[in-house]
N, C-alpha and C positions, 0 to 999 in steps of 0.2 A: 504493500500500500504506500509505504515509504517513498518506495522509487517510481509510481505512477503519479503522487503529488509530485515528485519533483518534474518528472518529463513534462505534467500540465503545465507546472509555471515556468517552466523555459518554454513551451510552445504560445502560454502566453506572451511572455516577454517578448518574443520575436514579431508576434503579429501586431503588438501594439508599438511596437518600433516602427514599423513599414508605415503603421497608419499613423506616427506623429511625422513621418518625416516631409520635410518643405516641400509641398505642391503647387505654389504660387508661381507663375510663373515668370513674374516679375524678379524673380530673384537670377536669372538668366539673363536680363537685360546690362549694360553696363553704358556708361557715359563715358568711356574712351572710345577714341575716335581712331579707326583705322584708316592710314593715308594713305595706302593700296589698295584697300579692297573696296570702302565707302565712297559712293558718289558725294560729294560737297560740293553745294552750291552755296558762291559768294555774289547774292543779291542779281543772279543770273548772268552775270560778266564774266566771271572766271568756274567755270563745273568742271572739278577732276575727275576722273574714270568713270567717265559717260557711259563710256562702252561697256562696263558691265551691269548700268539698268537693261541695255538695250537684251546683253546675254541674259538676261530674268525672265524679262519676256518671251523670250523664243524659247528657256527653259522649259518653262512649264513644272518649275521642281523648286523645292530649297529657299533662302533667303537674300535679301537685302536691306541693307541699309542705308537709307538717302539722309544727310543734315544738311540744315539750312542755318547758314548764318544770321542774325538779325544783324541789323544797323550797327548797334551797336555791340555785335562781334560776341554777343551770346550762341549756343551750339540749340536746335531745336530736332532731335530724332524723330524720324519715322521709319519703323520696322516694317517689312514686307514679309509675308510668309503665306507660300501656299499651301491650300487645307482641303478637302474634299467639301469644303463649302464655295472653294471660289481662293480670293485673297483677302488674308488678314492684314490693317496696316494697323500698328501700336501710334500713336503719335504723343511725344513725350517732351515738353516745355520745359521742365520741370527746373532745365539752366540757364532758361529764359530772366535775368532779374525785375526786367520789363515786364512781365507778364502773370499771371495769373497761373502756378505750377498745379499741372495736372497731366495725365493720363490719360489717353482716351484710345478708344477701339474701336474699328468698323470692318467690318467684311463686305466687300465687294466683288463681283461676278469677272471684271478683267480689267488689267492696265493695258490702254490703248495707247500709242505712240501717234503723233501729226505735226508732220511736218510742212509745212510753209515759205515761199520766200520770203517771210519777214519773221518767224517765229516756231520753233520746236517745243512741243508741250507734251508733257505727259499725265494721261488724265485717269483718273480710277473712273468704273462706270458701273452701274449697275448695283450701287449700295443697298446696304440695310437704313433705316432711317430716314430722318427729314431729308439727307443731303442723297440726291442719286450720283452725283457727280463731283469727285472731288479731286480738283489739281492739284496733282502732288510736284509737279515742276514743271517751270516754264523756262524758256530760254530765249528772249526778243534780240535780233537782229536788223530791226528798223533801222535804215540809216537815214533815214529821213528825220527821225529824233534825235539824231547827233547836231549840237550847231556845227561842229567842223570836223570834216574826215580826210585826211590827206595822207599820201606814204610817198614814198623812195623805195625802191628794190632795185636795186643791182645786181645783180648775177653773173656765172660765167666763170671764165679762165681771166684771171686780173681784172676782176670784175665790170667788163666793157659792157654788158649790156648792162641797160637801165630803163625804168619805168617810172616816171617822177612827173607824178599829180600835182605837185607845187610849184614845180618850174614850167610845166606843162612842156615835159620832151620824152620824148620815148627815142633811146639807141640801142643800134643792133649792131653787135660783133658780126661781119663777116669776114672774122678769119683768116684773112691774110695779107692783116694787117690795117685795111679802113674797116670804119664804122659807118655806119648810113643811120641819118636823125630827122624826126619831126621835131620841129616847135613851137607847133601848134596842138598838141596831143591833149588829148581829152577823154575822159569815160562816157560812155552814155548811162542814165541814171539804170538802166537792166545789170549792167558790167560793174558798176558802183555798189549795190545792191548786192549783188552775189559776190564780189573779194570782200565785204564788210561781214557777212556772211561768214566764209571761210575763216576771217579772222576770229571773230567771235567764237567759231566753234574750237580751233586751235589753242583758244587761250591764250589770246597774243597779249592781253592785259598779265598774266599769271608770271611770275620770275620763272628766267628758263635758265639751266646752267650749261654753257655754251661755250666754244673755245675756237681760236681760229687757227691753231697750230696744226699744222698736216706735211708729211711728209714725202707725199706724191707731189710730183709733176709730168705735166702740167693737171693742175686741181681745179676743180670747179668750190668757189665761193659764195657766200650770200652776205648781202649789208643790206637788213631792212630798216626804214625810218620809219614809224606813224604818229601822227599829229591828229590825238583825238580830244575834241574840246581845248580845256586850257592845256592837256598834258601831249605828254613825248614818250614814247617808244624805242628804243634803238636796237638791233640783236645785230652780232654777227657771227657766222661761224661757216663750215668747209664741210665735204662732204667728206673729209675721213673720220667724221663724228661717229659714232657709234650710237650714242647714247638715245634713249628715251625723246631725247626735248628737241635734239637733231634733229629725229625720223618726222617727228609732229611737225617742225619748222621746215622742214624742207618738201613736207607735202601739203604744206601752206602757200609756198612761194613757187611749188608748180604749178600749185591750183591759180594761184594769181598769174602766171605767166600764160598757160593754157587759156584763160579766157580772153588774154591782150590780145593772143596770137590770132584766136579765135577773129578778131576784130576787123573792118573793115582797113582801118587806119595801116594796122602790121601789115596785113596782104599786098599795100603798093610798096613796102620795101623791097630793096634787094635780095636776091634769093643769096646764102652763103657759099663763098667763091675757093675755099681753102681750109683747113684743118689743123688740130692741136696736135702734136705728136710727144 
């Protein structure tokens, strides 16, 4: 009898461990911010690792996390997590000082992605609740809301060619040895539109760590300027970059060459007469 009272209270003991232990599942959540994996958006000018809301969606599986910076540089969570109900989002203030700390949950049927030439948004749809529809991130690339947009890009083997909205001149390397120039060059507001665009998605406002040392010759170069509003931009760096802010940068400043080329203006230059070796 001895040893069947004891077995009872150890099988006791175990089952009421299980059922005090933490099931909240708040206690899973954490307010560190990861710089890799977390989408963060500052005020929709600068979003790091865009690309992996975009991979959420096409998931169909698993987690993310988007913050939002307020003004004043407080961190504002929202959790994604899909459930056999649809999508869960947590949305968590709570480091908001500005704000009213709280908690909050909704389940939603899908995040939808829309893209625009003036604006990338990504919207929850299909909630539970008052709200059917709730933007969880926007991205505006209106350049019509800028008062001032201007760049310089240079490019090239010693950086001969050039695209310069402020001096209004576009030059083309042809290679062996002249150049061929407008200066009268111009965007049309379509070509304005879409490299402002480009930039914005690039994160051309965000610090990029960049170097122009390279040890090839002859090396293709990049020197970009931009003049937005009262402020200045400047990057430069080489294609024996390696790095992250390289790859990003230099298929910002194709994307912006690709569309000049595209242009009425480039087609009556000279076709290139000679080559780098």
């Amino acid at each position: 009898m001895r040893s069947s009272g004891i077995l009872l209270l150890f099988i006791t003991l175990i089952i009421t461990g299980c059922f005090n232990q933490p099931s909240n599942r708040e206690e899973q959540f954490t307010t560190t911010i990861n710089e890799q994996e977390d989408v963060i958006n500052s005020h929709g000018m600068i979003v790091k690792n865009l690309e992996k809301l975009d991979a959420f969606i096409h998931s169909k599986t698993g987690t993310q996390r988007v913050v939002h910076y307020t003004i004043e540089g407080d961190p504002i969570f929202n959790d994604l997590k899909y459930t056999d109900q649809g999508i869960e989002m947590r949305n968590d203030n709570s480091e908001d000082k500005f704000g009213s700390p709280q908690v909050t949950k909704y389940t939603c049927k899908n995040l939808v992605r829309n893209e625009t030439d003036k604006l990338l948004s990504f919207t929850l749809t299909g909630c539970e609740g008052e709200q059917a529809k709730i933007e969880l991130l926007q991205i505006p690339f209106d350049v019509t809301k800028q008062d001032k947009f201007e760049f310089v890009l240079k490019y090239g083997v010693n950086l001969k060619n050039e695209i310069n909205t402020i001096d209004m001149k576009l030059v083309k390397d042809l290679q062996n040895g002249e150049v061929a120039s407008v200066n009268d060059f111009g965007l049309t507001e379509q070509e304005r539109g879409q490299i402002y665009k480009e930039m914005v998605l690039a994160n051309y406002l965000d610090e990029k760590e960049l170097s122009t040392e390279c040890n090839r010759k002859p090396a293709v170069s990049y020197d970009l300027t931009v003049q937005i509003n009262n402020g200045e931009r400047h990057y430069q760096w080489t294609e024996c970059q390696n790095t992250e802010d390289a790859g990003q940068m230099t298929e910002l400043a194709q994307a912006i060459i690709k569309i000049v080329q595209a242009g009425s203006i480039y087609k009556q230059l000279p076709e290139v007469k000679g080559h780098y070796e």
